[in-house]
LOKEZA-721829 format. One record per atom (N, C-alpha, C): atom name; residue number from 0; x, y, z. Coordinates in nm, 3 decimals. Example, Ala and Ser with C-alpha at 12.3 -4.5 7.8 and 13.67 -1.06 7.14 Angstrom:
residues 2
   atom     n        c1        c2        c3
      N     0     1.319    -0.569     0.780
     CA     0     1.230    -0.450     0.780
      C     0     1.320    -0.330     0.780
      N     1     1.285    -0.225     0.708
     CA     1     1.367    -0.106     0.714
      C     1     1.290     0.003     0.787
end
This chain:
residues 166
   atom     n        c1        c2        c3
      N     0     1.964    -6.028     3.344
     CA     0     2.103    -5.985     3.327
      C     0     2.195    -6.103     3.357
      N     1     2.320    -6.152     3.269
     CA     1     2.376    -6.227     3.295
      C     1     2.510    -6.223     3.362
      N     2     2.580    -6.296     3.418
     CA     2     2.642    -6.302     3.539
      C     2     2.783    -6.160     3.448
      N     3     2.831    -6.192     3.322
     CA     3     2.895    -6.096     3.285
      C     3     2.850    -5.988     3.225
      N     4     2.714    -5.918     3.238
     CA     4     2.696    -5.856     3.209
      C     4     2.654    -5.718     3.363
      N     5     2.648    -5.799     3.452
     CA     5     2.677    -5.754     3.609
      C     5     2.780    -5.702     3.629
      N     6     2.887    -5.742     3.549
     CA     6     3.039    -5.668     3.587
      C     6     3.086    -5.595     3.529
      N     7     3.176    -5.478     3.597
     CA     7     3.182    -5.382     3.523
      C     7     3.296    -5.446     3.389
      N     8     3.323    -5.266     3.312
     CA     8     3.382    -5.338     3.201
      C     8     3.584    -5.406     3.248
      N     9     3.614    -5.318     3.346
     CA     9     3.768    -5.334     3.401
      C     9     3.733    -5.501     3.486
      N    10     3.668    -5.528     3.560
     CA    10     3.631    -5.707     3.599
      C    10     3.640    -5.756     3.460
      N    11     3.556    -5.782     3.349
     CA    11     3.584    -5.829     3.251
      C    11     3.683    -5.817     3.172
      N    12     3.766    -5.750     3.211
     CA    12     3.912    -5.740     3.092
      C    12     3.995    -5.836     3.146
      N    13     4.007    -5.769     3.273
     CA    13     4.089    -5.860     3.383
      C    13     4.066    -6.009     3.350
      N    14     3.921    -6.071     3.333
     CA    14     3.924    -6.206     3.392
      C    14     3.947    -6.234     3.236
      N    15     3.950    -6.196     3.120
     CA    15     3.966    -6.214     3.002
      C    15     4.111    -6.249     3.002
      N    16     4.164    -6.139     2.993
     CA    16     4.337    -6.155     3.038
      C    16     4.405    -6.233     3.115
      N    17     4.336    -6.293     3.203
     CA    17     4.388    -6.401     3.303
      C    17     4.364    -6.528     3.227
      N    18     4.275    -6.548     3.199
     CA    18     4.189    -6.651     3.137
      C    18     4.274    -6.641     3.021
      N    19     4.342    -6.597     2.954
     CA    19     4.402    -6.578     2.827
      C    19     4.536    -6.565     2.834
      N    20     4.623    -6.597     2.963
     CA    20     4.776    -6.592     3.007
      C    20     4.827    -6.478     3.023
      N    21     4.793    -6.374     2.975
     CA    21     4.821    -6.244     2.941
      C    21     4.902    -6.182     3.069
      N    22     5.010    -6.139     3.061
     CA    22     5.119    -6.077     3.140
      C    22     5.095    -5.937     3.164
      N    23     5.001    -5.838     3.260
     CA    23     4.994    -5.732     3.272
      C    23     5.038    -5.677     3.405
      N    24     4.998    -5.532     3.411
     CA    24     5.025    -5.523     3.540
      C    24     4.882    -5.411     3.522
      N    25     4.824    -5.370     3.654
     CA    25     4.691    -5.272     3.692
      C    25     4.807    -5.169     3.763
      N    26     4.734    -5.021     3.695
     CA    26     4.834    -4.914     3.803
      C    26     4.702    -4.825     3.798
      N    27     4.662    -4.783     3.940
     CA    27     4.563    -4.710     3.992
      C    27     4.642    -4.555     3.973
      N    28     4.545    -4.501     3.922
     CA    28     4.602    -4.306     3.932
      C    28     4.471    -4.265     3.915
      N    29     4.490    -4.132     3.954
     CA    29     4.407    -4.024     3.965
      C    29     4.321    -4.043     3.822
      N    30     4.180    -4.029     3.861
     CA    30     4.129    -3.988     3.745
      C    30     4.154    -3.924     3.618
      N    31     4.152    -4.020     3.485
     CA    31     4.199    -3.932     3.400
      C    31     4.176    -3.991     3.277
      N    32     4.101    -3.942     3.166
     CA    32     4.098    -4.020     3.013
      C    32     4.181    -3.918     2.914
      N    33     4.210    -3.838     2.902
     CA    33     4.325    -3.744     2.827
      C    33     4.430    -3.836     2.793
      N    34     4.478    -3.839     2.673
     CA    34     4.611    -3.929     2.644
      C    34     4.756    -3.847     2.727
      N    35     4.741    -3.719     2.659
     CA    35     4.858    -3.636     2.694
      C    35     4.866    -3.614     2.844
      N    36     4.770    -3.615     2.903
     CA    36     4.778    -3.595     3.119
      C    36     4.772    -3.689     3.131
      N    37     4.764    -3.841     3.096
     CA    37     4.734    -3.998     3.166
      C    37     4.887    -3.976     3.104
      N    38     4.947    -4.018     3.036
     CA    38     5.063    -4.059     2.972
      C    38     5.208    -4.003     3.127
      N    39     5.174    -3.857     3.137
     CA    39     5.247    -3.747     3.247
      C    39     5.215    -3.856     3.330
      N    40     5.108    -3.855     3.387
     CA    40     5.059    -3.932     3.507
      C    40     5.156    -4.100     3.542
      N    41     5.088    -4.185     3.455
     CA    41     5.148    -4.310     3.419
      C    41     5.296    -4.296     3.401
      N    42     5.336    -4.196     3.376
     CA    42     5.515    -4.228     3.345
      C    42     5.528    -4.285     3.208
      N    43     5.419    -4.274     3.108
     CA    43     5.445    -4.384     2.994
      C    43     5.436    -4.244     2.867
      N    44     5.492    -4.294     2.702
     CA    44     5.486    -4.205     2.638
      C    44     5.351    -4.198     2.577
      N    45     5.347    -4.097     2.522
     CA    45     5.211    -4.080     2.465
      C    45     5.227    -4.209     2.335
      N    46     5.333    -4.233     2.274
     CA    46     5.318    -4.347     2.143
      C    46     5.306    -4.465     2.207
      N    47     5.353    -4.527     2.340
     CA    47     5.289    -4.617     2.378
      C    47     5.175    -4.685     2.441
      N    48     5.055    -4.542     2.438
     CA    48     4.943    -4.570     2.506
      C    48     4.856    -4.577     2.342
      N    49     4.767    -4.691     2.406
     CA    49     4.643    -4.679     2.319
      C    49     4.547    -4.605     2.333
      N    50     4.488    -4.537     2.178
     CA    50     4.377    -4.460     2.229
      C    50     4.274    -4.544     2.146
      N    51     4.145    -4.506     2.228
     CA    51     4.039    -4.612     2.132
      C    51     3.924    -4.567     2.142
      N    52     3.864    -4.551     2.038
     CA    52     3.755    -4.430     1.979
      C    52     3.677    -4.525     1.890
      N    53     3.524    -4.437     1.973
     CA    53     3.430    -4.560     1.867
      C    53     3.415    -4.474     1.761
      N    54     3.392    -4.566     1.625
     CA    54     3.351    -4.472     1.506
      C    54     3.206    -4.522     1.406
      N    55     3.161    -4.439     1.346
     CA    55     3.005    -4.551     1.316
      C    55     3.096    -4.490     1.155
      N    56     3.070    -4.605     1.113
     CA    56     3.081    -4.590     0.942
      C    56     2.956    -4.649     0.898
      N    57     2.936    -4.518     0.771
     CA    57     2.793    -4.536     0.693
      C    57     2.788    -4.596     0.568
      N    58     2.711    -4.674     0.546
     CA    58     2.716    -4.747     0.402
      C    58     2.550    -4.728     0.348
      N    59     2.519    -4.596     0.342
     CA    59     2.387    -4.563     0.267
      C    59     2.274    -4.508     0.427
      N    60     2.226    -4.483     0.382
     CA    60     2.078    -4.372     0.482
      C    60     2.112    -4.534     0.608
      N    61     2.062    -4.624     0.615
     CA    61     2.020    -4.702     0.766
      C    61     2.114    -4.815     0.774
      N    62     2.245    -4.827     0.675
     CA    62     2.351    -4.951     0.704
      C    62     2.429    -4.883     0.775
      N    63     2.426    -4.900     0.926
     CA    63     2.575    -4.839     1.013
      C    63     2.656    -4.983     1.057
      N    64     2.766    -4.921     1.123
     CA    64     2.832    -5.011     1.129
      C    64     2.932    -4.923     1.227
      N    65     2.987    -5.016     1.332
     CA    65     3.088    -4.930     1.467
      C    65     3.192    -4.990     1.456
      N    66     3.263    -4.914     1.467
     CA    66     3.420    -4.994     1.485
      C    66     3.518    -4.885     1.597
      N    67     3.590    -5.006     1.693
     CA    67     3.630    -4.937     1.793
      C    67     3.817    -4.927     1.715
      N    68     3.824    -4.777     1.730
     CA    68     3.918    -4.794     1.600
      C    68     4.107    -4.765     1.737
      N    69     4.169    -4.827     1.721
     CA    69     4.235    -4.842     1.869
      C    69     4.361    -4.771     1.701
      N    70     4.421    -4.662     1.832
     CA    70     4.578    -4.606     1.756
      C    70     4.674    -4.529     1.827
      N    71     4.814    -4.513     1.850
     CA    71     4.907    -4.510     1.925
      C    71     4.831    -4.326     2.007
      N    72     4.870    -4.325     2.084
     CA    72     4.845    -4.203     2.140
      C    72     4.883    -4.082     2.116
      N    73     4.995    -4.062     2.015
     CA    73     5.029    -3.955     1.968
      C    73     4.949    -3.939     1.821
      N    74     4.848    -4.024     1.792
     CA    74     4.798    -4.018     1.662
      C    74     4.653    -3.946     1.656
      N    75     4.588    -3.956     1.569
     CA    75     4.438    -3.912     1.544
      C    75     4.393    -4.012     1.446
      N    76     4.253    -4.032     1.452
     CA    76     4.226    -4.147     1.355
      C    76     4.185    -4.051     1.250
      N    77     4.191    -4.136     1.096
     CA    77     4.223    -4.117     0.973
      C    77     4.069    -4.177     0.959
      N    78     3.966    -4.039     0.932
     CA    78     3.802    -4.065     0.937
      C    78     3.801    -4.099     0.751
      N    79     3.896    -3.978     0.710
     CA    79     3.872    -3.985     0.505
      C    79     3.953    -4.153     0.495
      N    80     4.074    -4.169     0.585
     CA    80     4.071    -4.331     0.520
      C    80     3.985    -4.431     0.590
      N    81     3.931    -4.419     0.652
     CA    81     3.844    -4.519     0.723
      C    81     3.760    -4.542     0.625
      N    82     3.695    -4.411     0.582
     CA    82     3.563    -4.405     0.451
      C    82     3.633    -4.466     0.324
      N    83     3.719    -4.426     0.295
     CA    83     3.772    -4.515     0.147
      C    83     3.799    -4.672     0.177
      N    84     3.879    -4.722     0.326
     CA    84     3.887    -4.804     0.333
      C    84     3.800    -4.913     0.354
      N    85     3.673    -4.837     0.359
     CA    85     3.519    -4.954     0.392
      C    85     3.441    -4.942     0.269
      N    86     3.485    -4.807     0.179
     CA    86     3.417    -4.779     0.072
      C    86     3.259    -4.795     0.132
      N    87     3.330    -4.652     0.235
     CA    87     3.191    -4.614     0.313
      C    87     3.116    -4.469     0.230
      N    88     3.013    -4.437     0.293
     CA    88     2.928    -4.320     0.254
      C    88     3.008    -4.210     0.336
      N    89     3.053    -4.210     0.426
     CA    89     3.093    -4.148     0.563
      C    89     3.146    -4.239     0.647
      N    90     3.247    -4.172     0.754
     CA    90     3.306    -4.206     0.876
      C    90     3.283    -4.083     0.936
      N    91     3.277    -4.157     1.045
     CA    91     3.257    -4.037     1.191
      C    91     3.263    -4.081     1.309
      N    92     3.287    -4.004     1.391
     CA    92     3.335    -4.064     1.514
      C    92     3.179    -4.043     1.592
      N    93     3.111    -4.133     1.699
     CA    93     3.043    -4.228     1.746
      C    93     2.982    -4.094     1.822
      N    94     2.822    -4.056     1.831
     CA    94     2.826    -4.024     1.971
      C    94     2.856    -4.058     2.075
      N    95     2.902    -3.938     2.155
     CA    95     2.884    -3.979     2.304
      C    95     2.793    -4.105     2.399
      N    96     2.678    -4.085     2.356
     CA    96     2.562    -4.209     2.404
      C    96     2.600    -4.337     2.334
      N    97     2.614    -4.319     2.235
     CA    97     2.659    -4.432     2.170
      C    97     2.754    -4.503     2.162
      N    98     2.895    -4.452     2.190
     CA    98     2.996    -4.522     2.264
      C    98     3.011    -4.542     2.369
      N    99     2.933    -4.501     2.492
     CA    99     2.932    -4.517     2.605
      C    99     2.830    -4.690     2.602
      N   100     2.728    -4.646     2.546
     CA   100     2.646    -4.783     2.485
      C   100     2.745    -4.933     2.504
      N   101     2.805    -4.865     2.387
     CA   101     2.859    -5.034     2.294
      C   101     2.953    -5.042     2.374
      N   102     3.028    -4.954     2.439
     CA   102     3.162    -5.012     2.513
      C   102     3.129    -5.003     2.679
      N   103     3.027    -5.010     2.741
     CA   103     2.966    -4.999     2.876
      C   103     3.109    -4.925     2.973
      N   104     3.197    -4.809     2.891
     CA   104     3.225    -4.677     2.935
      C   104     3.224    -4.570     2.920
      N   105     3.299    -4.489     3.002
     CA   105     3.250    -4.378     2.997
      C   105     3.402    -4.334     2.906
      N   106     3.353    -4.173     2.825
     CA   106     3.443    -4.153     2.742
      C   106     3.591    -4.145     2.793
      N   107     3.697    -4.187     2.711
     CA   107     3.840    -4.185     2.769
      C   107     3.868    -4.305     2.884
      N   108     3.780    -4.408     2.940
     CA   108     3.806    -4.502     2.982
      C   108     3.792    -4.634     2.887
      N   109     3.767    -4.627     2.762
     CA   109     3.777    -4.716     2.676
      C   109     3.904    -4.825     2.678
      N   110     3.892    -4.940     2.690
     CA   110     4.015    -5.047     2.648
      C   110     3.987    -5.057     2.509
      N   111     4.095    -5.087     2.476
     CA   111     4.122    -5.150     2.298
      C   111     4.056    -5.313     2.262
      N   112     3.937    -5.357     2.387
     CA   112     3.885    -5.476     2.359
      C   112     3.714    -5.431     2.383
      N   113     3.670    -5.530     2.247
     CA   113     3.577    -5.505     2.239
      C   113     3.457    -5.634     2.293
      N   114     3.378    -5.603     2.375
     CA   114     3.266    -5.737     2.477
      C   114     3.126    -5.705     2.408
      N   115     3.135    -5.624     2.280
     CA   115     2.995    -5.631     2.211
      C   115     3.028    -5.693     2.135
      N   116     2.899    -5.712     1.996
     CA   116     2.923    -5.826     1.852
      C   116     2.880    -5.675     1.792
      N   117     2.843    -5.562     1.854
     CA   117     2.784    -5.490     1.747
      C   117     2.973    -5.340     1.712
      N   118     3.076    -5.417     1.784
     CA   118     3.132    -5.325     1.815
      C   118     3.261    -5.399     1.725
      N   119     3.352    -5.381     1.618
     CA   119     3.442    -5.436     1.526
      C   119     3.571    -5.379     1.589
      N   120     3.733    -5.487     1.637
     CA   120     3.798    -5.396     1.665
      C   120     3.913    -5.387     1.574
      N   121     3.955    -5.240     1.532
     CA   121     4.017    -5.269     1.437
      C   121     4.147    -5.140     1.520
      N   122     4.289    -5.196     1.450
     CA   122     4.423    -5.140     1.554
      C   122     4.541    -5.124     1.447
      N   123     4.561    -4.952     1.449
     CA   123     4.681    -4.929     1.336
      C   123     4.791    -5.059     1.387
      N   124     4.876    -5.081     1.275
     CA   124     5.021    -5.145     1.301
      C   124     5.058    -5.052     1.375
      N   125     5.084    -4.922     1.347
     CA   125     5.176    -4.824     1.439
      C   125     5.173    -4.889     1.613
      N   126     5.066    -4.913     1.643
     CA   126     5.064    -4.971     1.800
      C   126     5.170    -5.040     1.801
      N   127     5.222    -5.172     1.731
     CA   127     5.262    -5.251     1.749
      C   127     5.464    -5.237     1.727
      N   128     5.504    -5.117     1.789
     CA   128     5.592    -5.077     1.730
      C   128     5.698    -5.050     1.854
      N   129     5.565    -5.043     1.980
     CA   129     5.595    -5.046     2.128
      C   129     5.587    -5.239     2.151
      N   130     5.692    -5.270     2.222
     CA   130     5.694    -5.391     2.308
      C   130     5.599    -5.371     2.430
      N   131     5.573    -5.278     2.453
     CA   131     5.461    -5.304     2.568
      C   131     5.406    -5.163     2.554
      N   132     5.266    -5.180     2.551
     CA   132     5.164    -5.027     2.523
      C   132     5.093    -5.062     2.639
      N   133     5.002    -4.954     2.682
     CA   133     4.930    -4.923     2.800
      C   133     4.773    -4.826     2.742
      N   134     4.686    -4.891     2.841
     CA   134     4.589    -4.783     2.820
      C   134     4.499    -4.810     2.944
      N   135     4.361    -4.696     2.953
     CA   135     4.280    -4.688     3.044
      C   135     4.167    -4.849     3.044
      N   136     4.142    -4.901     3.120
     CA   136     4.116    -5.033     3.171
      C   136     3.969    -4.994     3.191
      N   137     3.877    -4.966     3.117
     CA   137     3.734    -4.952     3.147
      C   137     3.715    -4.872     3.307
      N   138     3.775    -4.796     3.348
     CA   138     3.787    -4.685     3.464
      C   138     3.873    -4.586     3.420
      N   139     3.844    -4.473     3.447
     CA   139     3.912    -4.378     3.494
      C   139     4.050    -4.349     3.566
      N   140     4.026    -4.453     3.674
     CA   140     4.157    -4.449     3.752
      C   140     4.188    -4.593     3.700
      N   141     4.202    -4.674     3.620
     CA   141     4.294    -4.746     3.604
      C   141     4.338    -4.792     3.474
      N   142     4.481    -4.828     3.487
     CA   142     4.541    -4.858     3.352
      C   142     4.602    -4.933     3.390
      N   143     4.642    -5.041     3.227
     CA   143     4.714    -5.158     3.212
      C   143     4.802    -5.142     3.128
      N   144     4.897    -5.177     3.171
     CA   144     5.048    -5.188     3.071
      C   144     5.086    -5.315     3.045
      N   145     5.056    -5.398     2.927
     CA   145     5.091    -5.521     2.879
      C   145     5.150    -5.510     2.750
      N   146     5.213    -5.677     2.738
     CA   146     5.291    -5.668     2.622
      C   146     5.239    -5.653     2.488
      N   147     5.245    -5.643     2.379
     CA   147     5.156    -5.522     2.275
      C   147     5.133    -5.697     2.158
      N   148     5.217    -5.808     2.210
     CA   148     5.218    -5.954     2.151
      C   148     5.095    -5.929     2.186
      N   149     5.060    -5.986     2.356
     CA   149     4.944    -5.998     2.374
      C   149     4.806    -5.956     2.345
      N   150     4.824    -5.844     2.356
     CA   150     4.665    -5.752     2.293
      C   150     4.640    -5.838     2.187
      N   151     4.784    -5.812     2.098
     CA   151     4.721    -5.879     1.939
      C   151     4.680    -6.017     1.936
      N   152     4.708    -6.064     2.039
     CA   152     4.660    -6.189     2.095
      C   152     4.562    -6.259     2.093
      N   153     4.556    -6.159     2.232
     CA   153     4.475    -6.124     2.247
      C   153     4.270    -6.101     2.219
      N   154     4.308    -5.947     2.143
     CA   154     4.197    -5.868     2.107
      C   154     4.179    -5.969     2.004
      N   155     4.277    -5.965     1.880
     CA   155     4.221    -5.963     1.742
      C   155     4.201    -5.944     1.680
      N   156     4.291    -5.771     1.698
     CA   156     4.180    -5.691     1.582
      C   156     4.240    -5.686     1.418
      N   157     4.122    -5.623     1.361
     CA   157     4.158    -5.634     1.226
      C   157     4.230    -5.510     1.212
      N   158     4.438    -5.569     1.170
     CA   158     4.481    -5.413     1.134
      C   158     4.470    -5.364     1.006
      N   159     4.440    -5.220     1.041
     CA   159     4.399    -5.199     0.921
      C   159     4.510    -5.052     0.963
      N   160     4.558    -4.943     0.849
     CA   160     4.618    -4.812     0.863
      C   160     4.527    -4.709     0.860
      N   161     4.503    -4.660     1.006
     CA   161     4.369    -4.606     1.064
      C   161     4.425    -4.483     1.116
      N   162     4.559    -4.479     1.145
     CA   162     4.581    -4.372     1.252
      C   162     4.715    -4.306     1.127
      N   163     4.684    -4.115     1.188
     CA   163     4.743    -4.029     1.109
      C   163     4.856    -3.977     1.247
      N   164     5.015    -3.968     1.208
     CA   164     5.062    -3.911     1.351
      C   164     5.011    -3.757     1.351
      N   165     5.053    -3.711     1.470
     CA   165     4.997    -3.593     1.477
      C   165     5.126    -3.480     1.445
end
């Protein structure tokens, strides 16, 4: 096991983000992965939190493919455009085991950054609409509120129009 693979996934964001200039702040609360009760909790709106959901898109019987699909918190991801947009067989959202897997958390503690190669991150524009978004930090009890420049900065991800409002 290698020295970052010893740490959990919230140590590795952190030292990513530091290591990367990134202007955040850590706010400890009560257990919680729900957008709509973390949002109450945090003091933040539900459109400025990220939500981030693994999804496996199929391209025939044994070509999968994951993508951690990150979109404003008042949204739902868009599975029929995901599939047209990969000019997939199917989209679907990830088992349980299986996103816990690729993103070494547990469900609803997901960050919008991805520390696998088997894990693609891809982030509606809508995110980017907040000057500063927030989400759960690979724990339960913690979240980060940074500037929404940075993520894109950041992360990297490929935007693509993934998220439907609700």
């Amino acid at each position: 096991m290698t020295d970052n693979e010893s740490k959990d996934i919230h140590e590795r964001l952190r030292e990513l983000l530091d290591a990367q200039g990134a202007v955040y702040r850590v706010v400890e609360h009560e257990p919680e992965g729900r957008t709509e009760f973390i949002a109450k909790i945090r003091g933040n709106t539900p459109r400025q939190a990220i939500k981030s959901i693994v999804t496996q898109v199929r391209f025939g019987k044994k070509d999968n493919r994951y993508y951690l699909a990150n979109i404003p918190g008042d949204c739902r991801v868009d599975l029929n455009g995901m599939k047209s947009l990969f000019n997939a067989s199917s989209a679907a959202f990830a088992s349980r085991e299986k996103a816990e897997l690729l993103t070494g958390c547990a469900i609803g503690a997901i960050p919008p950054f991805s520390f696998s190669d088997q894990l693609i991150v891809l982030a509606d524009p809508l995110i980017f609409e907040n000057e500063e978004v927030v989400f759960n930090a690979g724990r339960l009890d913690r979240s980060i509120f940074m500037k929404s420049e940075d993520y894109l900065r950041i992360a990297r991800p490929r935007l693509e129009n993934i998220a439907i409002r609700s």
